[in-house]
N, C-alpha and C positions, 0 to 999 in steps of 0.2 A: 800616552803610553800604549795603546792599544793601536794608536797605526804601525807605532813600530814593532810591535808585537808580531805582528802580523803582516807589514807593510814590505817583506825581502822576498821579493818575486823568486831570488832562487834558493832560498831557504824552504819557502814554499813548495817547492817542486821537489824538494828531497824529502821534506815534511810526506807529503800527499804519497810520494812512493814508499817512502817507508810504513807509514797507517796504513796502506793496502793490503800488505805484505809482501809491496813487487821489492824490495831492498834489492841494493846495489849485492854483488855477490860474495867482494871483500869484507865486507858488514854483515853478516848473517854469521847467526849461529841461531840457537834449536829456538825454535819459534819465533826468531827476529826480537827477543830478548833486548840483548845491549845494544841494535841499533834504537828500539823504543825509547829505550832511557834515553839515549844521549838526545836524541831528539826533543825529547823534554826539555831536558837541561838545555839544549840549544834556545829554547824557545822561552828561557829564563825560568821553569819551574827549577827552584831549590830542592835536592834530592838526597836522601840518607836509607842506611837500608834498615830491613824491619826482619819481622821474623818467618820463617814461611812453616808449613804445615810439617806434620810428624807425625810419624805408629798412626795413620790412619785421620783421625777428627783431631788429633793434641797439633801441639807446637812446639817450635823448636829450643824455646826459650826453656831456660831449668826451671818454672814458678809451676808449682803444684795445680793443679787447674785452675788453670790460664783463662782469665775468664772473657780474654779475647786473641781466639789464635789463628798466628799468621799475619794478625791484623794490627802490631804496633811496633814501633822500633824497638831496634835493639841496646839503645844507648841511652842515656837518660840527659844524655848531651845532643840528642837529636836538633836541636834546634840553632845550636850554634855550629853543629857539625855539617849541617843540610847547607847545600852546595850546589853550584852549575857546571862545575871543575869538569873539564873532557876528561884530564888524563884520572882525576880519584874518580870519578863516578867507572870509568873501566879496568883501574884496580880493583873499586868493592867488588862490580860485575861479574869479575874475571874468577875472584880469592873466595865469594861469597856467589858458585852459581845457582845456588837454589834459592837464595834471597829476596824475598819480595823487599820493593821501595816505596816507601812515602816520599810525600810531597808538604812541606811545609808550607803553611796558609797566615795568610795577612804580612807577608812578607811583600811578592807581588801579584798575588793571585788569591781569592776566594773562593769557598765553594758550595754551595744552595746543595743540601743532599738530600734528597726527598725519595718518598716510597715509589719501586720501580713504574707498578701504573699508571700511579699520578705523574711520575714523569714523564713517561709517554705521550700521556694525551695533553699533559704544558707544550712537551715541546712540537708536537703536531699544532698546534693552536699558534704558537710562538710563529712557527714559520709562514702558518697560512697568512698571520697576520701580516707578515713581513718587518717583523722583527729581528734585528740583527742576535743571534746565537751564538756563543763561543764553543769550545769542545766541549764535549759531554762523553761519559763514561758512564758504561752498567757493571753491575756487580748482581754475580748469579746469587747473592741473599738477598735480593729485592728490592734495591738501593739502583736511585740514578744521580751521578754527579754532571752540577752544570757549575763549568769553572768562570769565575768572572776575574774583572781586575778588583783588586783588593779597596778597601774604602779606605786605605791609610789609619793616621792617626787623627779621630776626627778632636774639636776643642772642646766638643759636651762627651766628657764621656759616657752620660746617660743614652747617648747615640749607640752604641755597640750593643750586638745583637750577636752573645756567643753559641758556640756551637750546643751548648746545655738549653735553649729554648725551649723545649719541648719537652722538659721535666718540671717545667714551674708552671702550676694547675691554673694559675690566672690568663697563662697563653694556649693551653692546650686544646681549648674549644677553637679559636680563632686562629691556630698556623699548627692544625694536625699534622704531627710527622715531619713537620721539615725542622732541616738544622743547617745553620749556617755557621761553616767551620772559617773560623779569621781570623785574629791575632791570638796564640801558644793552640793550635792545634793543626791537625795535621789529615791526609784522607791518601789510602794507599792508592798508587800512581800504575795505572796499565803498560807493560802486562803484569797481573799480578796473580797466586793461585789462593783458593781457601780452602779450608780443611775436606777432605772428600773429591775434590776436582784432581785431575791431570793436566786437563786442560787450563791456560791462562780463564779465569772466571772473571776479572776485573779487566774490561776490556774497551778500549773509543768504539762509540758509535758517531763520534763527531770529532775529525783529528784537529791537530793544533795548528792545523793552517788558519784555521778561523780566528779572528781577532777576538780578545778577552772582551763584554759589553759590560754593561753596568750591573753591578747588581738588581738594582732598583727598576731596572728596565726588565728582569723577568718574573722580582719578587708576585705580584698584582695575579698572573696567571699563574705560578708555581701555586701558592698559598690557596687559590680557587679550587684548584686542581684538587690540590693536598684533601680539604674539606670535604670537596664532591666524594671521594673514592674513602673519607673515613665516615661519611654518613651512608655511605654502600656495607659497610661493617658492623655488627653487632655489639653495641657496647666500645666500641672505637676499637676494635682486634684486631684491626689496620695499620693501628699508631705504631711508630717506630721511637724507639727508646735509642738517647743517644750512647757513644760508647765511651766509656771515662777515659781520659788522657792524663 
């Protein structure tokens, strides 16, 4: 799955110019917005829209404080609505332009969300090693996504590792702050804004040319990582709490 993910030499090339922000000039609108998406979606991430910011720090959504805003779809059908579709994905685009997008996970893709530091210095570590890396994304709340391919549907279900990890006190010593979002959950998709930005705040530092890796191939340093930067922390004030879906 991942050579072909990543294996269209000129998908690639439209990929890489549009992550830079050179986009083609037919394809641009305000920030390189809907050629992002569609890039996504080219790239097989499943895509639905969410909520985006309002009056300052709220959301757009009517729930009286929103106790995650900007930050979750708008349908409660997200999951069978989430799509690669060119032509809906620039209908939402178009009808929905303030919209941020999720990306729906354990579909064909995975995602290791760990505290911005700690990802940092995983993914400094990852490359020196010479580790193969797929995209990655920050989020100006402190949060780095490293998207992998998805682990499917394994035959032990004792095998899944959902994105709630890091609220059950028996792992919290041992995989601080990380969360791994896979099957019924979802992580908003760059570019994306949060409460108080203008600017896209949810952004690739590593575009989709890169092929999706294993999970399991950066679990070992992510989780190290995690540790090292919440024993840098008093009383774990590092840990990141997942967000309810």
């Amino acid at each position: 799955m991942s050579a072909e993910f990543g294996g269209r030499t000129g998908r690639q090339g439209r990929l890489s110019q549009w992550l830079r922000g050179r986009r083609p000039k037919e394809t641009a609108d305000e920030g390189g917005r809907e050629a992002l998406l569609l890039a996504a979606a080219e790239a097989g991430l499943p895509l639905a829209p969410a909520a985006h910011p309002a009056a300052g720090y709220g959301c757009s959504c009517d729930r009286v404080g929103c106790p995650t805003p900007a930050r979750h779809p708008v349908s409660f059908a997200w999951q069978t609505q989430s799509t690669t579709d060119r032509a809906q994905i620039e209908r939402w685009a178009r009808h929905q332009p303030q919209a941020n997008f999720i990306t729906a996970t354990g579909m064909v893709h995975d995602v290791l969300d760990v505290p911005l530091d700690a990802g940092r210095e995983a993914l400094t570590r990852l490359l020196d090693a010479g580790v193969e890396v797929g995209p990655v994304a920050e989020s100006d709340d402190g949060r780095m996504l490293f998207f992998t391919l998805t682990r499917g549907t394994p035959e032990d279900e004792d095998e899944w590792w959902p994105c709630e990890l890091d609220c059950h006190p028996e792992t919290m010593d041992e995989h601080p702050g990380l969360r791994w979002h896979c099957r019924g959950s979802y992580v908003l998709v760059p570019p994306a804004r949060l409460p108080g930005d203008d600017d896209p705040s949810v952004h690739w530092v590593r575009g989709l040319e890169h092929p999706l890796p294993d999970p399991l191939s950066l679990l070992e340093v992510l989780t190290d990582s995690c540790a090292r930067h919440a024993d840098e922390q008093p009383d774990h004030a590092g840990t990141a709490w997942p967000l309810r879906h």
